[in-house]
C-alpha positions as CSV (number, residue, x, y, z in Angstrom):
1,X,-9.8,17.6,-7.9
2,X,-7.4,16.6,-5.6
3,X,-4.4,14.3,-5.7
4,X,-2.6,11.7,-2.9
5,X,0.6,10.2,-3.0
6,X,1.8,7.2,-1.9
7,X,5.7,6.0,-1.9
8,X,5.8,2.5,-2.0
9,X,8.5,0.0,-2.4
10,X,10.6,2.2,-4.7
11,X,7.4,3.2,-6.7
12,X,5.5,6.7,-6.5
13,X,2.0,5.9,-7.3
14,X,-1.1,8.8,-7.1
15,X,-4.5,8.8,-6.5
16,X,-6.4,10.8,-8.4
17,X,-10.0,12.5,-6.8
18,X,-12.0,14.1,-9.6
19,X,-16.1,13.8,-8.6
20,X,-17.2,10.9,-8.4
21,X,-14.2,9.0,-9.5
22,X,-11.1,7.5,-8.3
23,X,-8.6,6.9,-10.6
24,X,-5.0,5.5,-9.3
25,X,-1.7,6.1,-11.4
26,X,1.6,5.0,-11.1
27,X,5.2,6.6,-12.3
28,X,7.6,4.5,-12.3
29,X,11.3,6.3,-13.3
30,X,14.7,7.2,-12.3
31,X,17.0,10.1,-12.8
32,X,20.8,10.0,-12.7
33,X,21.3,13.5,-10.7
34,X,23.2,14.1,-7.7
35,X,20.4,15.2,-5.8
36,X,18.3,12.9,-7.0
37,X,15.9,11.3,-3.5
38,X,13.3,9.4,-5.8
39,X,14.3,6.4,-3.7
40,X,13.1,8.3,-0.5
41,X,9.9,9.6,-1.9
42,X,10.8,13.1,-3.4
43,X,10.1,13.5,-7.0
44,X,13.4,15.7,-8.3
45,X,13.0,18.8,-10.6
46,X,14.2,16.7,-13.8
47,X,10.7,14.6,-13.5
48,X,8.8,17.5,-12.6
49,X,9.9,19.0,-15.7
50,X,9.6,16.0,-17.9
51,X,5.4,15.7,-16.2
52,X,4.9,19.2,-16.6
53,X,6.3,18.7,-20.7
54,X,3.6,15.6,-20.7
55,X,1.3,17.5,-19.0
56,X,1.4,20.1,-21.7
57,X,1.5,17.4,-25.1
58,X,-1.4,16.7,-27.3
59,X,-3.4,14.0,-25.1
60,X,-3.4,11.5,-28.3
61,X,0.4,11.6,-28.4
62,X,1.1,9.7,-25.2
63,X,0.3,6.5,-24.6
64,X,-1.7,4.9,-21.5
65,X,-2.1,1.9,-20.1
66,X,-4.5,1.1,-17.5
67,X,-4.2,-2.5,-17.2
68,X,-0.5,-2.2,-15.1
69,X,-1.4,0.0,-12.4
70,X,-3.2,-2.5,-10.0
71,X,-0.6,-5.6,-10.4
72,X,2.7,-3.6,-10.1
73,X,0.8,-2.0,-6.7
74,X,-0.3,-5.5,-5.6
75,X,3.1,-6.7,-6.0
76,X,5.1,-3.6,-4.6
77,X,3.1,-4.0,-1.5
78,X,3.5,-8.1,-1.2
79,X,7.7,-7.6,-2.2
80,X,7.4,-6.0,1.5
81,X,6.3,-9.2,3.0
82,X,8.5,-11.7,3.8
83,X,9.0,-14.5,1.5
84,X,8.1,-17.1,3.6
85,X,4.8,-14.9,5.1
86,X,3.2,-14.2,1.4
87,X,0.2,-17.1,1.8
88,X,-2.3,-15.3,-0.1
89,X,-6.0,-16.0,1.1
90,X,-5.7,-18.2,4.5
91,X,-6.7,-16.9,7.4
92,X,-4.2,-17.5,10.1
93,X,-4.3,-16.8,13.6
94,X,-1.8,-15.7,16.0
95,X,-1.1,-18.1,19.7
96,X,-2.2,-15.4,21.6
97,X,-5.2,-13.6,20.5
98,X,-8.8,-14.1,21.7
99,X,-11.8,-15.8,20.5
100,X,-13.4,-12.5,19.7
101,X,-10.2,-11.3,17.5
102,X,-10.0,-14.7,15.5
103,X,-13.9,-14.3,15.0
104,X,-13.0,-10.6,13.8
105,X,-10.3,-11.8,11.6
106,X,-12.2,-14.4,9.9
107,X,-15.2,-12.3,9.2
108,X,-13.1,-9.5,7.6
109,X,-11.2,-12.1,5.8
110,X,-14.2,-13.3,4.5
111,X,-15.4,-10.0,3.2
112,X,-12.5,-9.5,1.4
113,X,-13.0,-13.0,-0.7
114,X,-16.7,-12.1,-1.2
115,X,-14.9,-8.5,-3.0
116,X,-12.4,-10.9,-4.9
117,X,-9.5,-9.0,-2.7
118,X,-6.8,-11.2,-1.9
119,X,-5.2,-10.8,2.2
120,X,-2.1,-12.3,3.7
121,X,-3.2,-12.5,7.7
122,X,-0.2,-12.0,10.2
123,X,1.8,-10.5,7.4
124,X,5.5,-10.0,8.4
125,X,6.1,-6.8,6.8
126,X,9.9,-6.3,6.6
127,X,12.0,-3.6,4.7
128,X,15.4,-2.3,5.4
129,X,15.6,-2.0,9.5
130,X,11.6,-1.7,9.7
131,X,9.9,-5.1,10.5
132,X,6.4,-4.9,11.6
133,X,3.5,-7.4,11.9
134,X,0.6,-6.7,10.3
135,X,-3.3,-8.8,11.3
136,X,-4.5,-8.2,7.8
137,X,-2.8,-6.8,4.5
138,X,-4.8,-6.0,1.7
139,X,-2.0,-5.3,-1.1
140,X,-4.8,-3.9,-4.1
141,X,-5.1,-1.5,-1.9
142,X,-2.3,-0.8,0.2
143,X,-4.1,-1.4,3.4
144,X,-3.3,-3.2,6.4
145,X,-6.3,-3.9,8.9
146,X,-5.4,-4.2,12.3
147,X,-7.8,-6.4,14.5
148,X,-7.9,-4.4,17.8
149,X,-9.6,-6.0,21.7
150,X,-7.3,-5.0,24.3
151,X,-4.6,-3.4,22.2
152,X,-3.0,0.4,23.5
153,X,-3.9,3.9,21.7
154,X,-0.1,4.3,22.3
155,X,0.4,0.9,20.6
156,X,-1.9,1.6,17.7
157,X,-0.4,4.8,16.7
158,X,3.0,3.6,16.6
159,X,2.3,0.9,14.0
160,X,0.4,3.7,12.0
161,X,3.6,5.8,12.1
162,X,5.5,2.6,11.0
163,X,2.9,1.5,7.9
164,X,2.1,5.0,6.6
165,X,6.0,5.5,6.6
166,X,5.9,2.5,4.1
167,X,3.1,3.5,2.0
168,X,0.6,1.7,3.9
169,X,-3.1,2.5,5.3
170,X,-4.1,1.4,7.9
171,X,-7.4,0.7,9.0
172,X,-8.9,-0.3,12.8
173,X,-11.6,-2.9,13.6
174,X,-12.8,-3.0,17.0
């Protein structure tokens, strides 16, 4: 089994590997200490103890809800956009890309409709000092797509620094 975590928006959320299957789960909680740093990704020893003492209970004690995982991640990841950027499913194009990257963009965008994932295209992602644009954002999945003709390695890796600071994959189509 093993176990990734993501820090997004305020919210810790996990993915789960066991098999064959992918299960994602979200923790969303706050602890009054001092040296509490749940707001900077770092789960303190309070909630450690408090998932170890779940961990341990009788599984039909606690209750589970599957259903709120995917929305509170869709939104977490689309609170990061800017207001006025959140146009869900439209492709949009930037002034100066080519006629290959719009072609790109449109096919990929179409793939995602044909999955029944919403995109925002040239999503404006902005939190705190960090404001970063973004080709494609998938937010069901935390992913951002980037949609890459002439653009630098240098380039590249500088916005995956910046998105997988905030939570985000990020995915190249050339």
């Amino acid at each position: 089994m093993a176990l990734e975590h993501k820090f997004i928006n305020g919210k810790h959320f996990f993915k789960v590997y066991d098999y064959d299957q992918r299960i994602t789960i979200m923790v969303d909680s706050s602890c009054t200490c001092e040296a509490h740093a749940w707001n900077h990704g770092v789960v303190c020893h309070h909630l450690s103890a408090c998932l170890k003492y779940l961990w341990m209970k009788p599984k039909d004690r606690v209750k589970v809800r599957f259903d709120v995982v995917g929305p509170v991640l869709r939104n977490s990841v689309l609170k990061m956009v800017r207001l006025s950027n959140r146009k869900l499913n439209v492709v949009r194009v930037g002034e100066n890309e080519s006629a290959r990257h719009r072609l790109l963009k449109e096919k990929i965008c179409e793939s995602f409709v044909l999955l029944g994932l919403d995109f925002v295209c040239e999503a404006i992602i902005e939190v705190g000092k960090v404001r970063q644009r973004a080709d494609i954002l998938v937010p069901e999945l935390a992913l951002v797509v980037e949609v890459v003709v002439s653009e630098g390695v240098e380039s590249l890796e500088a916005k995956r620094k910046v998105f997988a600071g905030l939570g985000l994959d990020m995915r190249v189509v050339r």
